[in-house]
C-alpha positions as CSV (number, residue, x, y, z in Angstrom):
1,X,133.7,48.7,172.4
2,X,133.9,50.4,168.9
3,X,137.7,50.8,169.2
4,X,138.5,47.6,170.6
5,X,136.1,45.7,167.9
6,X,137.9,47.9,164.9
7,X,141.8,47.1,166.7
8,X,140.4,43.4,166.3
9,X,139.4,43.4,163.1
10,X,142.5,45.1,161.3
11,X,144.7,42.2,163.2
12,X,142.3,39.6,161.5
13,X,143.1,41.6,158.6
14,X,146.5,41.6,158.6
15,X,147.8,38.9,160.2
16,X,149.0,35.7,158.5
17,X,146.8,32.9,158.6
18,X,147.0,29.5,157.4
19,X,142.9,29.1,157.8
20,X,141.4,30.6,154.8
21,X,140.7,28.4,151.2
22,X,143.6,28.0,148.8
23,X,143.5,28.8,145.4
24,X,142.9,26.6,143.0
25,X,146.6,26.8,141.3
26,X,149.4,28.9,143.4
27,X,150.1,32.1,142.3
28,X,154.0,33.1,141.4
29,X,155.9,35.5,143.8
30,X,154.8,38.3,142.9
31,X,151.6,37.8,144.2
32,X,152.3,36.1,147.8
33,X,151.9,39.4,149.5
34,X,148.4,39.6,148.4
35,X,147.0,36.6,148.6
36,X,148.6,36.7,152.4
37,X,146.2,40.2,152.5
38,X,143.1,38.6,150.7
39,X,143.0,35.1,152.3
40,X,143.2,36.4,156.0
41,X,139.9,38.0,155.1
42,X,138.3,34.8,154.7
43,X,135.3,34.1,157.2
44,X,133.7,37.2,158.6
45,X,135.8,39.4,160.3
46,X,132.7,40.6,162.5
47,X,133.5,40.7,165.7
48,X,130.6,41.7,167.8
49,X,127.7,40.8,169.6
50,X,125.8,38.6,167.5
51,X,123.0,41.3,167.4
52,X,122.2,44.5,165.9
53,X,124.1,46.6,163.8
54,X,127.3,48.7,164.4
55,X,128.3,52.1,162.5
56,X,131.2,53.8,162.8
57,X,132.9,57.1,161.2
58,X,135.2,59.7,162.1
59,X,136.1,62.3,159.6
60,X,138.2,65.6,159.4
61,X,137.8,67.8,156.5
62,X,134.9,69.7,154.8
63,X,131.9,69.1,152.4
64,X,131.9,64.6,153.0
65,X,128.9,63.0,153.0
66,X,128.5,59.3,154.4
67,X,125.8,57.0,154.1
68,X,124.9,53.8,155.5
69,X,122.7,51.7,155.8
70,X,122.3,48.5,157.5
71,X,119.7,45.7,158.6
72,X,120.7,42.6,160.8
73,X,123.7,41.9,162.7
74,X,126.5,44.0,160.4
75,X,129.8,46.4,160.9
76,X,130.7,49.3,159.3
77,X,134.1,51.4,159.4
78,X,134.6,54.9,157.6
79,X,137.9,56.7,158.2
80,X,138.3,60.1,156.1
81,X,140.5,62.8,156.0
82,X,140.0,65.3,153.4
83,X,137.6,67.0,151.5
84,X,134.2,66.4,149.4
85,X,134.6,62.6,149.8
86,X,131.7,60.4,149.2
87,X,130.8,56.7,151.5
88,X,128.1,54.2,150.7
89,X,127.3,51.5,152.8
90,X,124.1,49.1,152.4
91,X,124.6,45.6,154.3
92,X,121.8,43.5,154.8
93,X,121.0,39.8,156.0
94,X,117.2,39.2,155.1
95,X,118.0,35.8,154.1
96,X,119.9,33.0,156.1
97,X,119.8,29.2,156.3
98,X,118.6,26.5,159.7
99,X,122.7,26.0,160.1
100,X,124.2,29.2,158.7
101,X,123.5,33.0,160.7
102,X,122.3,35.7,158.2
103,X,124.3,39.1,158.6
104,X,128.1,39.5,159.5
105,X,128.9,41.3,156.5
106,X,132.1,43.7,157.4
107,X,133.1,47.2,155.8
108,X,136.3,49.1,155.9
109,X,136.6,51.7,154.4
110,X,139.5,54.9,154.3
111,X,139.9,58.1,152.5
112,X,142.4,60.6,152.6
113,X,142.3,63.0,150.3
114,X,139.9,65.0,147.8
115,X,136.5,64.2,146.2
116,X,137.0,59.9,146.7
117,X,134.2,58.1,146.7
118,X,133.8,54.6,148.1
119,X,130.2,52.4,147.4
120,X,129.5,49.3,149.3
121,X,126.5,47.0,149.2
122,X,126.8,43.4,150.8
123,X,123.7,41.4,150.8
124,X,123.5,38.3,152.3
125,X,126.2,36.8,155.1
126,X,129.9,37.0,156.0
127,X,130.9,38.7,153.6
128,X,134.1,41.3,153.6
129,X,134.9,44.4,152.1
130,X,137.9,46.6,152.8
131,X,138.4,49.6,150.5
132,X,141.6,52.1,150.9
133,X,142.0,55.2,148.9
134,X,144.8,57.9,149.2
135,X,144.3,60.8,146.5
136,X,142.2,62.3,144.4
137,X,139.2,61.9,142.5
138,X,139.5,58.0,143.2
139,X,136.5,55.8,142.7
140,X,136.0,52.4,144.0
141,X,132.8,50.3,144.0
142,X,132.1,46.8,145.7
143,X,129.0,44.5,144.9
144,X,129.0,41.3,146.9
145,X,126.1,38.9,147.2
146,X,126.4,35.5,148.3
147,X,128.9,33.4,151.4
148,X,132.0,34.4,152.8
149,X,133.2,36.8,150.0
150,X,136.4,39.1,149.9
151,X,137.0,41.7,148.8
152,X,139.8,44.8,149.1
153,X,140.2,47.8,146.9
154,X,143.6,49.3,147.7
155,X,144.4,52.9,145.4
156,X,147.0,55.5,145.7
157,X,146.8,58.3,142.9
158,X,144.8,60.2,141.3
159,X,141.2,58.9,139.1
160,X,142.1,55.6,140.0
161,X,139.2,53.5,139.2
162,X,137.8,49.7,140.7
163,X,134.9,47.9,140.1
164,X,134.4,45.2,142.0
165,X,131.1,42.3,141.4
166,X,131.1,39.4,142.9
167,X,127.7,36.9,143.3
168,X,127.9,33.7,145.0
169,X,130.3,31.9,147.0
170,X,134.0,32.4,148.9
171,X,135.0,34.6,146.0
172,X,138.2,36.2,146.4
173,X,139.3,39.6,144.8
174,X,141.8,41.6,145.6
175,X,143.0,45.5,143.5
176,X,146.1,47.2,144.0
177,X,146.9,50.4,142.3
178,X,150.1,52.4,142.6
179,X,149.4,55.5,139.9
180,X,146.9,57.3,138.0
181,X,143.5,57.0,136.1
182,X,144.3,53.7,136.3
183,X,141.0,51.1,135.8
184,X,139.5,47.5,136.8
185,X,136.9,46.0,136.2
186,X,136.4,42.5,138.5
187,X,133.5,40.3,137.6
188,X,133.1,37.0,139.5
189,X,130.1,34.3,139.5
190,X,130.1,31.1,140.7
191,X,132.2,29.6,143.8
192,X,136.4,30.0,145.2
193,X,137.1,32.1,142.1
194,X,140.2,34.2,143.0
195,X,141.1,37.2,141.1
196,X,144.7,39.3,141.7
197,X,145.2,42.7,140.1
198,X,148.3,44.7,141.1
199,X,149.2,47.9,138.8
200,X,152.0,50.3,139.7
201,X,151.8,52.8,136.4
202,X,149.4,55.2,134.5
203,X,146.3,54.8,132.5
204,X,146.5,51.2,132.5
205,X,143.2,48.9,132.1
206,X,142.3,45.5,133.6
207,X,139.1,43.6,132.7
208,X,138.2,40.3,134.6
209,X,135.4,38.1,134.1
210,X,135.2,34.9,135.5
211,X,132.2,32.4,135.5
212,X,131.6,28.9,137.1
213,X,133.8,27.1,139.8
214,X,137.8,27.0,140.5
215,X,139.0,30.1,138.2
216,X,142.6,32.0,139.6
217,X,143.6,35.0,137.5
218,X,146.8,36.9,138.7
219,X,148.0,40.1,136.9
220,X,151.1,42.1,137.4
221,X,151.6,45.2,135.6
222,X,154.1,47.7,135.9
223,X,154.3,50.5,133.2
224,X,152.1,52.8,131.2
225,X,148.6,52.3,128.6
226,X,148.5,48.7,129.3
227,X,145.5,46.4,128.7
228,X,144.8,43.2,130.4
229,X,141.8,41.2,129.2
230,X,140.8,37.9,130.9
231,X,137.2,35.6,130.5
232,X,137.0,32.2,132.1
233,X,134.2,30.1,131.8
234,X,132.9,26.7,134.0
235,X,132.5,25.1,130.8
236,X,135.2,22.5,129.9
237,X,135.4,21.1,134.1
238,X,135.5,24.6,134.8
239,X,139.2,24.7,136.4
240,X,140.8,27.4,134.4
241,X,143.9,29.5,135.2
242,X,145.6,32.3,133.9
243,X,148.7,34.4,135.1
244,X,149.6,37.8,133.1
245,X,152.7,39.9,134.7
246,X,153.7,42.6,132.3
247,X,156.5,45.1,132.3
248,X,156.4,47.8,130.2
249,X,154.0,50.2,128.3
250,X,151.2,49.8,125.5
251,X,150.9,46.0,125.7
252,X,147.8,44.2,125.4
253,X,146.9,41.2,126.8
254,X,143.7,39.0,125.7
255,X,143.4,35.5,127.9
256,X,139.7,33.6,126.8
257,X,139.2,29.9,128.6
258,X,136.7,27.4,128.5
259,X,134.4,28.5,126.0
């Protein structure tokens, strides 16, 4: 059942869907291949019983330690292959509505590779969470409370760093990073905000902080020491959009809407 339930949820994962909740404004080319990844997620991709929890992990190395924790109806997945890497997982679905289930939160996460360490804590229903890390000393961190929130943390390098916060509704996020000590920090609040991030580089830093309803940010960089700085408020209708693809090294970037 374990296998069959994690082959099912990496095709939900993967596959192109038309289902999932568009952005607000269309991202440009660059960032079709993620959205594809991110909007997939949308939903739950539990796929079990409808009761109880299910835990998984397989690992092959020395000195990892997993944690996990779980109350309700949840999934978790942890894949590692290396050594001194850190997991931990809290999903829980004390609350819940008459027409909406509590629970179905889903994690993902892999490792391969030295002294990673992945943090998960979904609260709440439906919500997603894939983190992948390949490296060393690679951090990632995911905070979801709220509906049908995605998120998925994607690093290959070394002291790569993601933060990831996200509190309400069918908020999208999505980290790629192709380098070293490379940083993000994603802060979402309200409903459908959508935040890209894809780095291929060194050292560069990306800061995103979105509040209210209908935000899309989208950032592209591809070079050395760059910082990328966007805040979007809901004040002014709240339907704010920002797009930031640099290529090069030591720029900075500093996008401030709706206050």
């Amino acid at each position: 059942m374990k296998m069959q339930l994690t082959t099912i949820a990496a095709a939900v994962a993967f596959a192109v869907s038309a289902s999932a909740a568009m952005a607000q404004t269309a991202p440009g080319s660059t960032f079709d291949g993620s959205r594809d990844k991110i909007e997939d997620m949308e939903g739950s991709l539990y796929d079990g019983s409808g009761a109880g929890s299910d835990s998984y992990i397989n690992q092959t190395g020395s000195h990892n330690t997993n944690t996990v924790t779980q109350w309700g109806t949840q999934i978790s997945r942890i894949k590692q292959d290396g050594n001194k890497n850190t997991t931990n997982v809290t999903q829980d679905d004390v609350t819940g509505t008459p027409t909406i289930a509590a629970g179905d939160n889903y994690s993902d996460i892999y490792q391969k590779g030295n002294k990673n360490t992945a943090t998960v804590d979904q609260l709440d229903k439906a919500n997603d969470s894939i983190i992948k890390q390949i490296g060393n000393k690679n951090t990632a961190s995911v905070d979801q409370i709220g509906y049908r929130n995605d998120s998925w943390v994607e690093q290959r390098g070394n002291h790569n760093k993601a933060y990831v916060t996200q509190d309400g509704d069918l908020n999208d996020s999505y980290v790629k990073f192709d380098g070293n000590s490379n940083y993000a920090n994603v802060n979402q609040t309200g409903e459908e905000l959508d935040s890209d991030i894809i780095a291929y580089g060194n050292g560069n830093q990306h800061f995103v902080n979105q509040t209210g309803s209908g935000h899309d940010s989208f950032i592209y960089t591809d070079g050395n020491h760059n910082t990328q700085i966007v805040t979007q408020s809901g004040a002014f209708s709240g339907q704010h959009f920002s797009q930031i693809k640099t290529v090069g090294s030591h720029n900075v970037n500093n996008v401030s809407q709706g206050h």
